[in-house]
N, C-alpha and C positions, 0 to 999 in steps of 0.2 A: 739203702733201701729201707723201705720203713713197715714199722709193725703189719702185720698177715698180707706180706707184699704183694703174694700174687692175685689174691680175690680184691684187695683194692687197688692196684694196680689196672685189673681189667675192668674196673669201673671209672674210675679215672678216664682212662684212656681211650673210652669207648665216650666220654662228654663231647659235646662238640666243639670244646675251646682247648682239649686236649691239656688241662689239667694234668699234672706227673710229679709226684715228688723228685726234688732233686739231688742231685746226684754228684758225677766227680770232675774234676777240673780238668775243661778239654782245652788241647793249646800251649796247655803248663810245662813247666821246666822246675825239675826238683828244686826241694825249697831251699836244700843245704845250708840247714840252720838259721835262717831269719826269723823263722814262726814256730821256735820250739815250745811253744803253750798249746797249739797245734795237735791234736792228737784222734784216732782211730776207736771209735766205740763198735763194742759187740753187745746185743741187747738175748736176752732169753725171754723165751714166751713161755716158760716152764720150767723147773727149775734142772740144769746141768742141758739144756736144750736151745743153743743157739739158731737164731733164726733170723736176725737183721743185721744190718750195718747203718752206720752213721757215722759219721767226725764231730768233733764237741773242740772247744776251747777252755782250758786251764781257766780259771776268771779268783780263785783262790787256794790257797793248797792241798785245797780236799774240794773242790767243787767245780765241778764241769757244766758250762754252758753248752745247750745243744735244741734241738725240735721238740717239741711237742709230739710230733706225730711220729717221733724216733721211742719218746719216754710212756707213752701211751699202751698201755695194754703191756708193758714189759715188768717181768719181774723178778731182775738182776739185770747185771750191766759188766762190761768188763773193757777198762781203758787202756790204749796203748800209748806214750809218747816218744817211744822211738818214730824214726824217719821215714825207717823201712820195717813194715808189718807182715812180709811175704816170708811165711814156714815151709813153704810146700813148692814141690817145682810141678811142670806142666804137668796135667792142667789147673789152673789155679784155684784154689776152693774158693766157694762165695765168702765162707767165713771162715776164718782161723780160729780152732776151739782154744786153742793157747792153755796148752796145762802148766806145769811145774816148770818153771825158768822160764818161762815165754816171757814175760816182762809185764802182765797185765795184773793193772790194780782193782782190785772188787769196786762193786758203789753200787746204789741204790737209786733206780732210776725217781724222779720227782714230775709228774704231771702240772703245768699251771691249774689253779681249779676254774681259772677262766678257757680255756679251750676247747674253743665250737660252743660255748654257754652265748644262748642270746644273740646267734650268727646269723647276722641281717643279710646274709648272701643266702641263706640257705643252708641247706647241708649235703651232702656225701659228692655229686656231681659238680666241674664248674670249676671255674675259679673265681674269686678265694675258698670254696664254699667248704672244702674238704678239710682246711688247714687253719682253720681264721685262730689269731692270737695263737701261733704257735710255736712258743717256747716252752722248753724244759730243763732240767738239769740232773745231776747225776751227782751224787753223796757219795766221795770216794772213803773205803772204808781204810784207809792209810793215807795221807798226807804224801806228794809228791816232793820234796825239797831241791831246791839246787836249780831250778825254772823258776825266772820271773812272768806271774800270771798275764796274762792281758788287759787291761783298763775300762774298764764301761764305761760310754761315753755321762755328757752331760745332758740333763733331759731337753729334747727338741733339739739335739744339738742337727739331726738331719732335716730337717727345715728350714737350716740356714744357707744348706751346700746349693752351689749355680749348678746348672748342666751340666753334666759331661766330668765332673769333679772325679779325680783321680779313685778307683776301691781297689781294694788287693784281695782274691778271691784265694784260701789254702783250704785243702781237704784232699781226701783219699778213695775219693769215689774212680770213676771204671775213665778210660781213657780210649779205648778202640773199640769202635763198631762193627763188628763183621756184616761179611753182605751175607748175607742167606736170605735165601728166598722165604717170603712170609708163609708159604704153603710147608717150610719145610721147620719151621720154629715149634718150637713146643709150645703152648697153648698157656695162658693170653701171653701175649704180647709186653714191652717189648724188652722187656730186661735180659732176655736170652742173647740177643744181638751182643749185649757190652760188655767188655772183659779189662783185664788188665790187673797186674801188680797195685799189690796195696801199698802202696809211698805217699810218703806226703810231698803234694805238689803246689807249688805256687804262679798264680798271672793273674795280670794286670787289667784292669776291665773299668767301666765308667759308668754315675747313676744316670740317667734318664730320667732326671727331676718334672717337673710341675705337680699339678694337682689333676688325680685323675678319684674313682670314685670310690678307691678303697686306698688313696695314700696316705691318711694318718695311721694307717697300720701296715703298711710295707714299703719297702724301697723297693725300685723299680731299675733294675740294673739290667749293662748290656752284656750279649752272649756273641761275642766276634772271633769267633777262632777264627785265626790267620790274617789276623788282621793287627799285628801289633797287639793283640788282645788273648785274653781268653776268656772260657766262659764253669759254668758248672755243668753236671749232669749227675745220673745215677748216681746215688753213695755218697755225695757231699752234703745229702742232708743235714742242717743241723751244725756246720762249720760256718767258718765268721767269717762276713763283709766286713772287711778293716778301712777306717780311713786311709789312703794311700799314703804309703809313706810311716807309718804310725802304729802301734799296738792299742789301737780303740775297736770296740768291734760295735758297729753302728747295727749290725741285724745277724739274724741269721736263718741261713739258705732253708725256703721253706718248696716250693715249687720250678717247674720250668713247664713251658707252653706245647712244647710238641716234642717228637719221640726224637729227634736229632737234639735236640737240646742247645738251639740256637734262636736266633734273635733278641727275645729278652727275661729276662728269670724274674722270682718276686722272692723278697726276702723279710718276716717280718723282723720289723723295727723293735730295737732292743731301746731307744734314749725315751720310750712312753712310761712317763713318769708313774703309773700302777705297775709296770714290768718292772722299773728298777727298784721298786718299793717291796717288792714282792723277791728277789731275788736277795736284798738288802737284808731282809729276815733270814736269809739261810749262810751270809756271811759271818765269820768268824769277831 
């Protein structure tokens, strides 16, 4: 969930293209170790005051890829790369404060200075309008060792994929929708509905290639639960679209279309040659 979730959350949501930051991997099946770069961000909007979640990727020993609209407005961060992030038993807390032993590394969230600068969509409502150019990352202040990071692709390399081309979608966002009636949800909507353990989950999902009017800045991926597939929602903000098969992370999970968090999600593109220029400076 992303920075002051619930007041942008009910703006979002109330758009009429149903705009939603995304979230966690529905469909999935633990990841059990394929995607240990993979890990569980908690963001503070103040300092010792957790208030978001997100998933990020290892990308170097101290640096974590992750949203924009995750690193935006936060000021600290705290990363998990265990598998299993759940402290607490029913009912689950939104965030795990993780004090002394918890396993979490400090870091310093990092804003791109291009995010929503110059947003020919617009702003706050819509899609892409909330989200455009958004990436960020996370300054760990100790070095994870013993993980091999993940790979940035080559630039444009997502321009070159046909339809339907294999993505592996891992994150730790929410898994179960309860049904409660909308009358009986606590106010706005809909992130009350989602629940679930925080693990890291992995499934198998496909781009939905051509050119449409904002694809030089996002991939365009499908949301098939049950279908041989899965998809993202809630909490996997900010986690990597990997090419299948492969430790490359071609984007990362920036939105989903409507509150079930199906049909197709949008992720900005990480191989645009100013992003990796721009992350290239905070590499070691």
């Amino acid at each position: 969930m992303p920075r002051r979730s619930i007041s942008l959350a009910a703006a979002i949501i109330m758009a009429v293209v149903f705009a939603a930051p995304a979230g966690a991997i529905t469909n999935g099946e633990p990841d059990n170790g394929r995607h240990p770069y993979v890990g569980l961000l908690i963001f503070d909007d103040a300092p010792g005051q957790p208030a978001w979640r997100c998933s990020g990727t290892l990308i170097d020993e101290d640096l974590v890829l992750t949203a924009a609209h995750c690193t935006d407005g936060a000021v600290a961060a705290r990363f998990w790369i265990a598998e299993d992030v759940t402290y607490d038993a029913v009912p689950y807390p939104l965030y795990p404060y993780g004090g002394a032993g918890s396993g979490a590394v400090e870091g310093t969230p990092v804003t791109n200075p291009k995010y929503n600068v110059d947003n020919p969509y617009g702003g706050g409502n819509g899609l892409p309008a909330f989200a455009f150019r958004d990436i960020g990352l996370v300054l760990l202040d100790t070095p994870i060792t013993g993980v091999d990071p993940a790979e940035l692709p080559s630039a444009g390399l997502v321009d070159t994929l046909k339809n339907k081309r294999k993505i592996d979608f891992v994150g730790y966002g929410v898994q179960e929708q309860a049904r409660i009636k909308g009358s009986e949800l606590p106010q706005p909507p809909p992130y009350h509905r989602w629940g679930g353990l925080r693990v890291r989950l992995y499934a198998p999902s496909a781009l939905v290639s051509g050119k449409f009017v904002f694809s030089d800045e996002y991939m365009r991926l499908a949301l098939n639960p049950g279908r041989d597939q899965g998809g993202t929602c809630f909490g996997d903000s900010g986690g990597p679209d990997l090419l299948g098969g492969s430790d490359t992370v071609l984007a990362v999970n920036s939105y989903v279309t409507n509150i079930n968090c199906s049909g197709v999600g949008y992720s900005s593109r990480v191989d645009i040659p100013w992003v990796l220029d721009w992350i290239d400076g905070y590499m070691d």
